[in-house]
N, C-alpha and C positions, 0 to 999 in steps of 0.2 A: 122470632118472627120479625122483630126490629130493626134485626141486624141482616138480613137477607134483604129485607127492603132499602137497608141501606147501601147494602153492596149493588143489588140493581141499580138503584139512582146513580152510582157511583162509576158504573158501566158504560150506560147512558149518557152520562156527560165526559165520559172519556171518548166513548164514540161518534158524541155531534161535534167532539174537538178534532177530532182526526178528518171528520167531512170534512167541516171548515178547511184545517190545512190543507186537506188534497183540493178541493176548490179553489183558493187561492194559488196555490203549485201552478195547477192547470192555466190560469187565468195567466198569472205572471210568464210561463211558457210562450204563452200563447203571443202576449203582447212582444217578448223578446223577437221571436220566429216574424210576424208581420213590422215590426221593424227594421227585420234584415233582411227581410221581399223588398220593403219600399226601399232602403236602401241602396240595394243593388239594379232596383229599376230602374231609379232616379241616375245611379250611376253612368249605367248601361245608356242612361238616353245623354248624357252629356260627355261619356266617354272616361267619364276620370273623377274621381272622388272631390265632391263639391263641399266647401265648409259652410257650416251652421251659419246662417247668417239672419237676427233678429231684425227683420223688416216690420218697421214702425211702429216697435215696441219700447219700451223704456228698460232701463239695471232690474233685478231682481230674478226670481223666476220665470221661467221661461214660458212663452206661449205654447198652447198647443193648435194641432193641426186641425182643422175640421175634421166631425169624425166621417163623414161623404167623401174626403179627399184621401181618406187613408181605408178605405173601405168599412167603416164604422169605428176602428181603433182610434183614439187618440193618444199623440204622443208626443210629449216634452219637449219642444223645441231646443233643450238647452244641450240636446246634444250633438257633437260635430259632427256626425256622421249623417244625420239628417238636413233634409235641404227645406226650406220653409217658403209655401207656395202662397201665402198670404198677399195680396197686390198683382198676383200671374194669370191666378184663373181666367182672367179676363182679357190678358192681351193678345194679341195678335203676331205671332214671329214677323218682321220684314224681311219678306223676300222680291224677287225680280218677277214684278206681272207683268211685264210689258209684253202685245200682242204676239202672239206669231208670227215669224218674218216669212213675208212670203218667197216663192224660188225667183222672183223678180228682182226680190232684196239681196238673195244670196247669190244670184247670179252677176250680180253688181258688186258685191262685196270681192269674190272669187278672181274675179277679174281684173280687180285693182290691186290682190294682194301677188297674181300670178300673170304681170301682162301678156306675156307670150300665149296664154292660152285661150284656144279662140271661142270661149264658153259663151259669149252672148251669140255670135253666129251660129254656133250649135242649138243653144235653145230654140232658137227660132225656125231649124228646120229637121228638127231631131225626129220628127214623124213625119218627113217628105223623103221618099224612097232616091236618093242618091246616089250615083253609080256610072260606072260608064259602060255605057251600050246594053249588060246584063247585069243580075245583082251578082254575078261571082266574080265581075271585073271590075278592081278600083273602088270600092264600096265604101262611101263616107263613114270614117271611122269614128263610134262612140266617143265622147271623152273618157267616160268608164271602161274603154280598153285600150288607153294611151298607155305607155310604159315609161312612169316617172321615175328620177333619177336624181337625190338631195333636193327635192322640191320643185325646183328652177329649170332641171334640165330634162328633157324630152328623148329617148334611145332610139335608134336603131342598128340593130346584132343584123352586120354583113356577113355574107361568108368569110371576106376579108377585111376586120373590126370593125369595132363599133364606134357607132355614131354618138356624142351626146350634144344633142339640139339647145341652143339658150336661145334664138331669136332669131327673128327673117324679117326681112325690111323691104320696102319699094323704092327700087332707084329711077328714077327717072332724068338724073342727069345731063347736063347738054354735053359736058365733053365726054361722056359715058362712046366707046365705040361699039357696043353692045346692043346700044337702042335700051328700053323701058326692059328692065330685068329685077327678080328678087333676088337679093343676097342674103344667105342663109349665115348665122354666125354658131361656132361650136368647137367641141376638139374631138378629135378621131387618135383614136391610139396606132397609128401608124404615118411612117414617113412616106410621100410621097405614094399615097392613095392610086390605085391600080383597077377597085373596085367600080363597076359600071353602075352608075344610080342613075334615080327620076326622079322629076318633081310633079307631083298631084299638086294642083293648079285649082282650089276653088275659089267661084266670083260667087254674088251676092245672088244674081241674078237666073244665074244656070244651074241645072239640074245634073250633069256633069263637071266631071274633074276636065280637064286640060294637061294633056300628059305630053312632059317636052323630058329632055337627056340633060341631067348636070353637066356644064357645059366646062365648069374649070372647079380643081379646088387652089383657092390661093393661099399661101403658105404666110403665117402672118409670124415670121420668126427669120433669124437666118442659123444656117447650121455653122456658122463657125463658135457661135456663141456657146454650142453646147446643146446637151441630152437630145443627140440626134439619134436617136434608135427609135427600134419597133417595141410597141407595147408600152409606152408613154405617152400618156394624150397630148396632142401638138394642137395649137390654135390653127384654123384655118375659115378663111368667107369663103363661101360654096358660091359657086352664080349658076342663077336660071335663069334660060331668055323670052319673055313671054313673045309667042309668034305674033306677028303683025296685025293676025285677024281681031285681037284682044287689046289694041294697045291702047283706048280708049276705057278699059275697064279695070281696074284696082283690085289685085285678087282678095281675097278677103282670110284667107288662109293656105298657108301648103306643106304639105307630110313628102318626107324624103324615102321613097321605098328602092331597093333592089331590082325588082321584076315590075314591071306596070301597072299590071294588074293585081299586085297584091294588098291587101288591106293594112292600110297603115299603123304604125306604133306608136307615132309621131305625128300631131299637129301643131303646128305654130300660126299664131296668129300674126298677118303681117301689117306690119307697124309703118302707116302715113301720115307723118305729123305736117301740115303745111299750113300755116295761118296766114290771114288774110298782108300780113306786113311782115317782115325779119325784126328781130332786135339783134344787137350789137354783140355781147357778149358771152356767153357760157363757160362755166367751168368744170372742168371732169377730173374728181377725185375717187382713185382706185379703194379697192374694199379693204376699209380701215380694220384696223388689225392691234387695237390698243384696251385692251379685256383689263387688264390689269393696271393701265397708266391713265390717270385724269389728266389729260390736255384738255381738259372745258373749258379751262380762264384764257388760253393760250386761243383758242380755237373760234373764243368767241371775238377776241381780238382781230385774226385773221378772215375770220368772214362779215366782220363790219368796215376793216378793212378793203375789202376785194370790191364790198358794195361800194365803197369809197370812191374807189379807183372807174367803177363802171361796170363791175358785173351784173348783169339780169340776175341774171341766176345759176348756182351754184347745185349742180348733181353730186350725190356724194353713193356710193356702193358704201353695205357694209356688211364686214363678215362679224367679227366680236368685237363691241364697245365696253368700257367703263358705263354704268351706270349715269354717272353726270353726261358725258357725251352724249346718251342720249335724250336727256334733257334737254341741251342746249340745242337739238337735231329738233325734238317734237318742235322746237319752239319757231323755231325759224320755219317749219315744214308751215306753219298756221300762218303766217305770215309771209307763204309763199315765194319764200325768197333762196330755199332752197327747196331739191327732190332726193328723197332718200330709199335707196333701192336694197333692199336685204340681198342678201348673193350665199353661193355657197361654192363647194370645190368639187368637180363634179369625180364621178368612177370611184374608186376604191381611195379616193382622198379622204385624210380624215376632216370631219366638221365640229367634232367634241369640243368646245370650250378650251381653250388651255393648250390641249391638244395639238387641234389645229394651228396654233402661233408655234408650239415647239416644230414642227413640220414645216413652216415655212420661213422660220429662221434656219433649220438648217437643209431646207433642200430649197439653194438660193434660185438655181434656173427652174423647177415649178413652180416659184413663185412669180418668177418672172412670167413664165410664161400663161400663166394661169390671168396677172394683172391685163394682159392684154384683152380679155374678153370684155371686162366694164370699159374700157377705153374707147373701143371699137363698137360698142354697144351705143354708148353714150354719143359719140359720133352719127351713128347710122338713125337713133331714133331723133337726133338735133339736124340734119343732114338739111332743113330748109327752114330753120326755126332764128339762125344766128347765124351771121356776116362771117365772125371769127369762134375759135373752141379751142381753150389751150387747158391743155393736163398738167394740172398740177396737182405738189403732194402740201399739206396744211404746214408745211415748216417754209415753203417759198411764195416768193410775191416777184409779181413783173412788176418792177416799180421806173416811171416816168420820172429822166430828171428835170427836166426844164419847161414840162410840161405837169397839169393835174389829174389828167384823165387818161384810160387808155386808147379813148374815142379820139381825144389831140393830140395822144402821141402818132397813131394810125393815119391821120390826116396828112401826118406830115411825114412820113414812112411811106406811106404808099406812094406820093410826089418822089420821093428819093427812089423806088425802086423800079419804076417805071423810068427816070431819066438814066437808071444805069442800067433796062432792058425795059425793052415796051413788052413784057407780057404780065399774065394775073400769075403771083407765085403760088406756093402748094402751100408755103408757112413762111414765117417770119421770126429768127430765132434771136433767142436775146444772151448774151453772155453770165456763166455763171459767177460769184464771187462769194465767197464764205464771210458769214457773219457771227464768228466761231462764243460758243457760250460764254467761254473762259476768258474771254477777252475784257470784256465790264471788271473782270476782278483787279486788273491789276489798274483801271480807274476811278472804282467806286461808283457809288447809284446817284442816278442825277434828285436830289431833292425835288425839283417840282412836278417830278410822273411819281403816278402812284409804281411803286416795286411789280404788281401785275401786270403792267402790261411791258411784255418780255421784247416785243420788238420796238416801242418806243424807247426802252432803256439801253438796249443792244446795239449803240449806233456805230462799233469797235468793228472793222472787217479787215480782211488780207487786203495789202495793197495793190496785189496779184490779183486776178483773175484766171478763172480756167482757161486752157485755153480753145481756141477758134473750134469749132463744131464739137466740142466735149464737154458734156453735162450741161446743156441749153436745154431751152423749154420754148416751147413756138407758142404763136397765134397763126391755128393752122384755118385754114379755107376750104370749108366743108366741101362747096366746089368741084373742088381737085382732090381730094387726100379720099385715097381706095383704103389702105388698113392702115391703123396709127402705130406706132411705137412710145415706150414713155417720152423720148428726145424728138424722134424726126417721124414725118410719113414716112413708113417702108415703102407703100403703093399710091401712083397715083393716076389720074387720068389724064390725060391730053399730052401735054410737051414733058413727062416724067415731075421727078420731085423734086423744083427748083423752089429753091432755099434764101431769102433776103436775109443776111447779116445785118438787125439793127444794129448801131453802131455805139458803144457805150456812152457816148456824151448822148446819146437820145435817151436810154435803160440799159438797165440790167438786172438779171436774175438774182434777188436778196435771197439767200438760203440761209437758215437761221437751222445751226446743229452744234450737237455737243464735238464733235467731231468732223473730220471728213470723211468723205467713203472712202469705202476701204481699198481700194485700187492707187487713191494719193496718199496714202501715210506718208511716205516720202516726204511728195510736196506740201504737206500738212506743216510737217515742221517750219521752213521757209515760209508760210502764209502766216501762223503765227509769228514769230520774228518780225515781221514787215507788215505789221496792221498801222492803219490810219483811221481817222473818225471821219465818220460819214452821218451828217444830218439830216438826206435828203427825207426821210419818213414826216421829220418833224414839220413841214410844212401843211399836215393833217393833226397836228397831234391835239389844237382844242378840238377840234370836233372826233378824234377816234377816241379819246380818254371819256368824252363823253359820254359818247354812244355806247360803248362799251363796257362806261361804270352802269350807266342804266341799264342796260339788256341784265349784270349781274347782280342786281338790284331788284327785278322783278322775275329773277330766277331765284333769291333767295339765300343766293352764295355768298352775304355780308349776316354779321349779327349786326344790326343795326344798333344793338344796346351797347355793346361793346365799343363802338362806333364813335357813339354821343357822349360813353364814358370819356374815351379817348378823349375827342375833341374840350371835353369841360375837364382835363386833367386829374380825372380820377380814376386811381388804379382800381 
C-alpha cells in the first residue's frame, strides 16, 4: 500500500515537472518570436538594421523596454538587434510645415526658372475664351499643351522641320528698317527654310491673336564654316513685323504656327527689358561647360576683375559645372552682380552629364553653333539695358592700357572713331595676344601675389599679337548688331557691320590659356619663343588680391587653421 502511494506521489511530481518545463518552453518561445516582430518592424521603419544603443543608462545589465512599448513583453536591451525607444516616445520627427504655396507662388516661381514661358500671362486669362474670329481658329493655346523640348526649348513639327523655340524679344529699334517687330530666336533642322509660317501675336489687352507671315528667317552662322546640311539644327532669328495698327502695344506673347489658324505648340513669352536709364557695361558668357574642372579660384579672380574694369554685370549660361563654380555663381547671383541662366542643347542632343562635354568636344561646329544661341539671347534680352555687350569666355579680359576703366577707355575710342568716320560703329574690336601658362615657368612666381591668383602672376605673353580681325573680341552696340558671333556681329542694322580697330596702345585682348587654339599651333611656337613681360594687370593688383582673397574667404576655400599655423611657423 506504501509503495503504490509512493509511486503516485512520484508521478505527480514528475508530471507538475514537465508542466513547468513546457510553460517555460512556451513562454521563452514566445518572448524569442515578439522579439523578432519588434525587430523587424523597427528595422523595416528605418530601413536597415539599427544597433543596440543604451540611452541614459549606465555599464552593467541592460535596460528593458516598457512592456506598453513592446506590446506587454519586456525585453533586454542588451541586445544588438534591438533598438531602445527610451527618450523617443516623446519626440516629434522635423519635418517641412511650411504652408501651402499658393498657384500665385508657383506661377512666380515657374517663370523665373523658365523665362520664355508666358505662364503669368496665361494665368491671368486662362478662363477668358481666346481666339480669333471663332473658337476653331487661332485658339489661345494652354501651357499644358505646349510641346517642351530639354526644358528651355518650345517645338514646332512643320511639314518641312522642326522648329525648336528658345525666346522672342521686342525690337523696337531706330535703325531697325522693319519698323517695331519681334524676333524669335531658335534652331530649325534645315538649311535655308522654304517652310511658310505665322506669328500669333498676343497683346495684354485683346481678346484676339494678331496674325501677320514670318517675314525672314536670318541665318546666324556662315556656311563656309561648316555643317551646312539638312537635318542639323542651324541657329537662326525669325522676324515678325507687328502691323502699324499695334505699334503702340507690346505683344505679350507669340506661338510660331504653320496654318493661321491652327492651335499653337509653342508659346514664348516676349521679352522687354527697358529701364528708366542704360548702364555701361554687360558681359555675355556662353554656357559653361567645366563639370569636371574647378576654375572657382580662377573665376572668382576674373569676375572681381571685370567688376574692376567696369562691368554692371556679368550674364553667365550654363550647361554642366563643377560643384565649387557653383558656389562662386550663387554667390555673386545674391549680390547681383551677376545672372545665371541654366541652358540645355536642344533636339536629339545629348544633356547627360559627362556626356554632353564628350559631344561637344568632339563635334566642334555644333558646338559652335549651338553657343550662338546664349550670345544672341543675351544680346536681345540686354538690347536697351547697356551702352556696350562684349562676349567673353572666363580665360580673357579687355584690359585698358593707359587708361583704368572701360568707361575711359570708351571715351577716348569713341572721339578716335568718329574723327576717322562720323558714323556710330556696330563694335569695337580689340586685338588678341596670348598669355600662354607655361610662360611663368621659365621665370618663377612673383613672391608678393599670392600663387592663386593666376592672372596676377601670368604677366609672361607673346610679343606677337594675333593678327588684325582674327581672334578679337568687341564692345559691341546693342543699337546696331542684328545676330552676334563669338568675334564680330554677323548682322546689323543701318549702314552694315562697321568695325573700329582699337588700337593696342589703347587695349587689348589678355587670353590666359594652356595653349593656343588649335588653328595657330604653328604660330604658337613663335609666340612662345618671343614672349616679354607685361605688367599692365598690376596696376589693380592691391585691390584685385584683395577682393578676391575675401570673396574666397567667405566662400570657405581657405582652412584658416592651416593658415595661422603657417603664418606662426608651425608645421
Amino acid at each position: 500500500m506504501g509503495s503504490r502511494v509512493a509511486r503516485r506521489l512520484l508521478f505527480l511530481v514528475l508530471l507538475w515537472g514537465l508542466v513547468i518545463l513546457a510553460v517555460l518552453h512556451f513562454r521563452s518561445s514566445h518572448v524569442a518570436i515578439a522579439g523578432r516582430q519588434l525587430s523587424t518592424q523597427l528595422g523595416n521603419f528605418v530601413g536597415s538594421r539599427l544597433l543596440l544603443q543604451s540611452i541614459g543608462h549606465g555599464a552593467g545589465a541592460g535596460p528593458t523596454l516598457p512592456a506598453a512599448a513592446l506590446n506587454g513583453v519586456a525585453v533586454a536591451a542588451d541586445d544588438p538587434d534591438v533598438f531602445v525607444l527610451d527618450g523617443f516616445l516623446d519626440l516629434e520627427p522635423s519635418v517641412d510645415q511650411s504652408p501651402a504655396r499658393s498657384e500665385a507662388m508657383v506661377v512666380e516661381d515657374v517663370q523665373r526658372q523658365i523665362p520664355s514661358l508666358p505662364i503669368a500671362y496665361w494665368s491671368r486669362h486662362k478662363n477668358k475664351p481666346m481666339y480669333y474670329k471663332n473658337e476653331s481658329c487661332a485658339k489661345f493655346p494652354s501651357i499644358f499643351e505646349l510641346e517642351f523640348n530639354n526644358v528651355y526649348w518650345q517645338v514646332l513639327q512643320s511639314t518641312n522641320g522642326t522648329f525648336q523655340l528658345y525666346g522672342a524679344y521686342y525690337d523696337v529699334r531706330r535703325f531697325s528698317k522693319i519698323g517695331p517687330a519681334i524676333r524669335i530666336l531658335g534652331m530649325i533642322n534645315r538649311i535655308e527654310p522654304t517652310v511658310k509660317t505665322y506669328c500669333q501675336l498676343w497683346f495684354e489687352s485683346l481678346k484676339e491673336p494678331v496674325l501677320v507671315k514670318v517675314m525672314e528667317y536670318k541665318y546666324i552662322w556662315y556656311k563656309k564654316w561648316g555643317n551646312y546640311k539638312q537635318g542639323i539644327y542651324q541657329p537662326y532669328l525669325i522676324a515678325c513685323q507687328i502691323p502699324s495698327k499695334y505699334h503702340k502695344l507690346v505683344p505679350a506673347s507669340v506661338s510660331v504656327v504653320e496654318k493661321p489658324c491652327d492651335t499653337a505648340s509653342n508659346n514664348l513669352r516676349v521679352i522687354y527689358n527697358k529701364p528708366a536709364e542704360k548702364k555701361d557695361f554687360a558681359v555675355c558668357v556662353k554656357g559653361l561647360d567645366f563639370l569636371h574642372e574647378d576654375l572657382s579660384v580662377r573665376l572668382v579672380e576674373w569676375i572681381e576683375l571685370l567688376g574692376t574694369l567696369g562691368a554692371d554685370k556679368i550674364f553667365f549660361y550654363e550647361l554642366q559645372v563643377h560643384p565649387n563654380i557653383s558656389k562662386v555663381l550663387r554667390y555673386y547671383e545674391q549680390l547681383n552682380r551677376v545672372d545665371v541662366t541654366p541652358l540645355t542643347l536642344p533636339g536629339g542632343q545629348p544633356n547627360v552629364p559627362g556626356f554632353q562635354h564628350m559631344y561637344l568636344v568632339r563635334k566642334v561646329n555644333h558646338k559652335r553653333q549651338n553657343e550662338l544661341i546664349p550670345y544672341n539671347d543675351c544680346l536681345y534680352k540686354n538690347l536697351y539695358t547697356y551702352r556696350y555687350i562684349a562676349l567673353l569666355d572666363i580665360d580673357e579680359v579687355i584690359m585698358p592700357i593707359n587708361t583704368n576703366s572701360w568707361k575711359e577707355l570708351m571715351d577716348i575710342v569713341e572721339v578716335k572713331a568718329l574723327v576717322q568716320k562720323n558714323e556710330t560703329r556696330a563694335s569695337y574690336n580689340v586685338r588678341n595676344v596670348y598669355f600662354l601658362d607655361d610662360l611663368i615657368h621659365e621665370h618663377g612666381w612673383f613672391k608678393d601675389i599670392p600663387k592663386y591668383m593666376h592672372m596676377l602672376q601670368h604677366v609672361y605673353r607673346s610679343k606677337n599679337f594675333t593678327k588684325p580681325n582674327q581672334y578679337v573680341k568687341c564692345f559691341h552696340n546693342p543699337e546696331r548688331a542684328l545676330t552676334l558671333h563669338n568675334h564680330f556681329p554677323l548682322a546689323c542694322l543701318g549702314s552694315g557691320c562697321t568695325s573700329y580697330s582699337i588700337t593696342t596702345s589703347d587695349a587689348q585682348l589678355q587670353h590666359y590659356r594652356a595653349d593656343c587654339v588649335r588653328n595657330l599651333k604653328k604660330s604658337c611656337v613663335e609666340y612662345r619663343q618671343n614672349s616679354i613681360v607685361d605688367t599692365t594687370i598690376w596696376k589693380f593688383k592691391d585691390k584685385l588680391i584683395k577682393r578676391t582673397t575675401e570673396t574666397l574667404r567667405k566662400l570657405g576655400f581657405f582652412n584658416l587653421k592651416d593658415a595661422r599655423a603657417h603664418k606662426l611657423g608651425v608645421s
